[in-house]
Backbone as a printed PyTorch tensor [residue, N CA C, xyz], in Angstrom:
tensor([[[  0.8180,  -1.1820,   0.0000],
         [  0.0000,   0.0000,   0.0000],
         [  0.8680,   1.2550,   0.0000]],

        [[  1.8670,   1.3710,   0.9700],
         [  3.1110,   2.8780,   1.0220],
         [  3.4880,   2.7410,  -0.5550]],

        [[  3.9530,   1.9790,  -1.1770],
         [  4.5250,   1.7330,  -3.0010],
         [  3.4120,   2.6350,  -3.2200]],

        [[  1.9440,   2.2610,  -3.3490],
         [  1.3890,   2.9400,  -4.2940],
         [  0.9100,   3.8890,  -3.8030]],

        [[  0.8490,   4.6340,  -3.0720],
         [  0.8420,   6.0530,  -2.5340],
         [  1.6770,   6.3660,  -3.0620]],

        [[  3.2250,   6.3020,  -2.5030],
         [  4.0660,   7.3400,  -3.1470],
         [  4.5960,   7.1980,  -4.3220]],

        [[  4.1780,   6.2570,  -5.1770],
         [  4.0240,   6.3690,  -6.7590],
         [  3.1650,   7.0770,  -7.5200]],

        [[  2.5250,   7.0540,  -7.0790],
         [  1.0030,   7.5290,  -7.3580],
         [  1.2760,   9.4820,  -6.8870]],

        [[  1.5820,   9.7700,  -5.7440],
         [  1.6430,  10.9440,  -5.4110],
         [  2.5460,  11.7260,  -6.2480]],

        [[  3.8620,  10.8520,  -6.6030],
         [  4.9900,  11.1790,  -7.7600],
         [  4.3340,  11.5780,  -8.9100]],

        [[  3.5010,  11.0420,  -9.4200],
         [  2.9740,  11.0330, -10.3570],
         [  2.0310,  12.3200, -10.3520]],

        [[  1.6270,  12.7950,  -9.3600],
         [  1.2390,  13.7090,  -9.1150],
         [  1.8660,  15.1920,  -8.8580]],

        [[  3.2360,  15.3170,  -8.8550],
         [  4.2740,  15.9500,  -8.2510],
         [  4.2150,  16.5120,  -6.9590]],

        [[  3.8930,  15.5580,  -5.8820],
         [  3.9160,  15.8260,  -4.2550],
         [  4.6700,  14.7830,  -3.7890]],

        [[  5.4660,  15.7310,  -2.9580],
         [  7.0150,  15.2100,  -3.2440],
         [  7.4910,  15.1510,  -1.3770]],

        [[  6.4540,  15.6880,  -0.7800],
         [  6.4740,  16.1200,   0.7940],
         [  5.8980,  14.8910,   1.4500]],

        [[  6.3260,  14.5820,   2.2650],
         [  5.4370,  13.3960,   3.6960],
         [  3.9780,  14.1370,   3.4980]],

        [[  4.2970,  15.5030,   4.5790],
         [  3.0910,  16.0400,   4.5280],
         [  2.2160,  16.3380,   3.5970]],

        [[  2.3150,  16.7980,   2.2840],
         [  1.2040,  16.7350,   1.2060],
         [  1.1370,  15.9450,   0.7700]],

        [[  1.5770,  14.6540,   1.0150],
         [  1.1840,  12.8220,   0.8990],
         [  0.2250,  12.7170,   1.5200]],

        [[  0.7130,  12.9090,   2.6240],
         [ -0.5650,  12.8630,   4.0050],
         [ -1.5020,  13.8550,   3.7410]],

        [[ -1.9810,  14.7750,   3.5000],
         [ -2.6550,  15.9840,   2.9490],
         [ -3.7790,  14.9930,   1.9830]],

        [[ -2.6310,  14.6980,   0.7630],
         [ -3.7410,  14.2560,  -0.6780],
         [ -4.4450,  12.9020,  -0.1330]],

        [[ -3.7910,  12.0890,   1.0990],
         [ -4.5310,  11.1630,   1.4340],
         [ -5.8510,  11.1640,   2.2820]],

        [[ -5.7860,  12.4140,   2.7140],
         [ -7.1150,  12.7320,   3.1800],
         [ -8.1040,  13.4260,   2.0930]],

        [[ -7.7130,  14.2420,   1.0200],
         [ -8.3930,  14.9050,   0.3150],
         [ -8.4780,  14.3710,  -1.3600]],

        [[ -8.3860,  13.3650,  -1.7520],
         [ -8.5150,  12.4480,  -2.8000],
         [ -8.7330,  11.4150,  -2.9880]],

        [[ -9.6910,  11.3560,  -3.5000],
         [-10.3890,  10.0030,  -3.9070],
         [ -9.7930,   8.8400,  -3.9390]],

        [[ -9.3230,   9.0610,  -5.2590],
         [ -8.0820,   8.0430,  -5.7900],
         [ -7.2810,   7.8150,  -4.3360]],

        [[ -6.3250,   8.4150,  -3.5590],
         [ -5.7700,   8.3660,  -3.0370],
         [ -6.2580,   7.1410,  -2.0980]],

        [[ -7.4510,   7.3670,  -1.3640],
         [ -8.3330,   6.9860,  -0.2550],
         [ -8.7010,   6.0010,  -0.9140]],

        [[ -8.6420,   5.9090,  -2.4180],
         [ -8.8540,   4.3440,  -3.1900],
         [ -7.7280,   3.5320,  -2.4460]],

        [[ -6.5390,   4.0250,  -2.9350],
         [ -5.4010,   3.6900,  -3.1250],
         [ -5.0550,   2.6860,  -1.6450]],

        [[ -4.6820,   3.4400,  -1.0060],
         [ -4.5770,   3.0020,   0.5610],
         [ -5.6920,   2.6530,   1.2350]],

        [[ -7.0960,   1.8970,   0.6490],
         [ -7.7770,   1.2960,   0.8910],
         [ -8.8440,   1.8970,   2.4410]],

        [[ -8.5960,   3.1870,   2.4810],
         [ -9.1510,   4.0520,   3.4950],
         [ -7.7830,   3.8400,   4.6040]],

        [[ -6.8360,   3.7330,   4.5560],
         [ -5.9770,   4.1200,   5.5420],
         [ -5.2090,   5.3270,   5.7670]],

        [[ -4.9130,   5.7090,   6.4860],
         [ -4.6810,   7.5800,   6.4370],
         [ -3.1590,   7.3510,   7.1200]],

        [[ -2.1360,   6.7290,   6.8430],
         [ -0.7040,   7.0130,   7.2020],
         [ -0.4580,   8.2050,   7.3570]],

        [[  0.3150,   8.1330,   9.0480],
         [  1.1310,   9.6780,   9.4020],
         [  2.3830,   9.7990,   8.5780]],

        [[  2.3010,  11.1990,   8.1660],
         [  3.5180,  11.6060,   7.3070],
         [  4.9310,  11.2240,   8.1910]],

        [[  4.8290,  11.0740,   9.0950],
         [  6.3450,  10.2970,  10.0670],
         [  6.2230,   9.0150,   9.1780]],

        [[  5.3160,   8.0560,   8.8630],
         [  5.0610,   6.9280,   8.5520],
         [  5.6480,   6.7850,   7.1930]],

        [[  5.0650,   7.4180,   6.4400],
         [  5.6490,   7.8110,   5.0150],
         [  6.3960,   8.5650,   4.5840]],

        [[  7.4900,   9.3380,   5.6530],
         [  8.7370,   9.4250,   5.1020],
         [  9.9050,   8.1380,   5.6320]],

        [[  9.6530,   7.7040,   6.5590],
         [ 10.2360,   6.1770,   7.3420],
         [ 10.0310,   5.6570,   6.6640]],

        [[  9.0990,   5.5220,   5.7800],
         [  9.2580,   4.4690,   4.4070],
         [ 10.2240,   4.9850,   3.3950]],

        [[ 10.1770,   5.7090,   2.8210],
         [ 10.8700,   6.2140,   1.8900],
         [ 12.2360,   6.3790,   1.5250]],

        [[ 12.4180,   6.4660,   3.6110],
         [ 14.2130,   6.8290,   3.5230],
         [ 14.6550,   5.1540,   4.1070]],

        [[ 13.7250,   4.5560,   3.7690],
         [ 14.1850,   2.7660,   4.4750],
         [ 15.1180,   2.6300,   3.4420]],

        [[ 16.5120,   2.0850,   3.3760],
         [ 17.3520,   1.7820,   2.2980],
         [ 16.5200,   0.0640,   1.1080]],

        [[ 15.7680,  -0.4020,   2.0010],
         [ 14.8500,  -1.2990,   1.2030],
         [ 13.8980,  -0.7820,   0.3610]],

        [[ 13.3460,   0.3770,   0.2360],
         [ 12.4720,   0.7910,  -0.6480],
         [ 12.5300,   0.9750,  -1.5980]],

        [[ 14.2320,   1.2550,  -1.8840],
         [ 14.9580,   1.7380,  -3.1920],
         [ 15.1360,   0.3310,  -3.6710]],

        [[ 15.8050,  -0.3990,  -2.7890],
         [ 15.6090,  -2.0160,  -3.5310],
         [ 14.8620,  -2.2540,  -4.1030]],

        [[ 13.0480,  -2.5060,  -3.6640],
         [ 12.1110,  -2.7260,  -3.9800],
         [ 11.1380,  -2.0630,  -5.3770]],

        [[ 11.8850,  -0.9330,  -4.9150],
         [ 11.1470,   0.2140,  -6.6230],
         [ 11.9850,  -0.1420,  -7.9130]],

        [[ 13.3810,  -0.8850,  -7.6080],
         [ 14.1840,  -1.2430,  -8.5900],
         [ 13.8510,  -2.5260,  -9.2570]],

        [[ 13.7180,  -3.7170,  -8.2430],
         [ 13.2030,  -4.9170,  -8.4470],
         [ 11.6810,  -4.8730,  -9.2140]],

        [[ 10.9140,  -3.7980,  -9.1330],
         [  9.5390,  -3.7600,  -9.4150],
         [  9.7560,  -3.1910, -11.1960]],

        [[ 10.4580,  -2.1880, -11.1410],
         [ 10.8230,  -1.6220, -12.2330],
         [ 11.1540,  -2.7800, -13.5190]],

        [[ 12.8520,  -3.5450, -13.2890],
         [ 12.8570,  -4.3190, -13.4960],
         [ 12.0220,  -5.6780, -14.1300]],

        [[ 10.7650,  -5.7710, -13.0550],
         [ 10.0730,  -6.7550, -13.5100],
         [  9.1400,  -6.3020, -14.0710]],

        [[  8.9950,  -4.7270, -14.3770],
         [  7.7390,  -4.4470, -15.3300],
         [  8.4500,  -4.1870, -16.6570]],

        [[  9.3390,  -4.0970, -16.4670],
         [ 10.3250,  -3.7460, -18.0660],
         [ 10.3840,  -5.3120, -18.4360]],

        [[ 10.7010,  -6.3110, -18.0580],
         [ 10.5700,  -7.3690, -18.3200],
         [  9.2720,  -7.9140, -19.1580]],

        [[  8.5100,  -7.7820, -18.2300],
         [  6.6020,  -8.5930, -18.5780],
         [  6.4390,  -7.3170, -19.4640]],

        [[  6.8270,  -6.3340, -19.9210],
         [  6.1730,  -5.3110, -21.1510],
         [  7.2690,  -5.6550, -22.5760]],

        [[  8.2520,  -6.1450, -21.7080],
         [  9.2910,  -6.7990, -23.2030],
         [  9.0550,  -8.0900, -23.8590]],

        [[  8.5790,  -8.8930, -22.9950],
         [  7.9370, -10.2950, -23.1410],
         [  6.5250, -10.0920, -23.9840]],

        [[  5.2110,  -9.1320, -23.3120],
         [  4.5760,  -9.0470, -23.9610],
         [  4.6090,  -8.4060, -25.2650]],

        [[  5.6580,  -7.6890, -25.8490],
         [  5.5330,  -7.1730, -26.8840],
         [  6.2420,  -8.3810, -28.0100]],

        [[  6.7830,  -8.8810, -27.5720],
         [  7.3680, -10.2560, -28.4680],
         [  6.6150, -11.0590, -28.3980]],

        [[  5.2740, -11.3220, -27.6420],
         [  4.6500, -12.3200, -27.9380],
         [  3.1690, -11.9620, -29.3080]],

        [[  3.7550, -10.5940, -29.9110],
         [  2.3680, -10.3350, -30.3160],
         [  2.9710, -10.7850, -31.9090]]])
């Protein structure tokens, strides 16, 4: 759920804990997103600066460049 918040917020260009926490109270999508959970901006910058997160956005990356290279060779 923290992945797609702050992908999603990127995508948005809010780039702060706090206007993470902000758009998660005041957007739809958002309140889609995190399934009605309202993370404290302490919460979601402790994610962010975890040295595993960067792992994880790489590994994800990775495996979507993969399954979009695969699917385009299978057409």
């Amino acid at each position: 759920m923290m992945l797609k918040i702050i992908l999603y917020a990127y995508t948005q260009s809010v780039f702060s804990g706090r206007r993470i926490e902000k758009l998660l109270h005041d957007s739809i999508r958002m309140m889609w997103l995190a399934q009605d959970q309202t993370p404290s901006y302490k919460t979601i910058n402790r994610f962010r600066v975890n040295p595993n997160t960067d792992a994880l956005i790489e590994s994800l990356f990775i495996q979507f460049a993969y399954f979009s290279w695969i699917s385009c060779i299978s057409f």
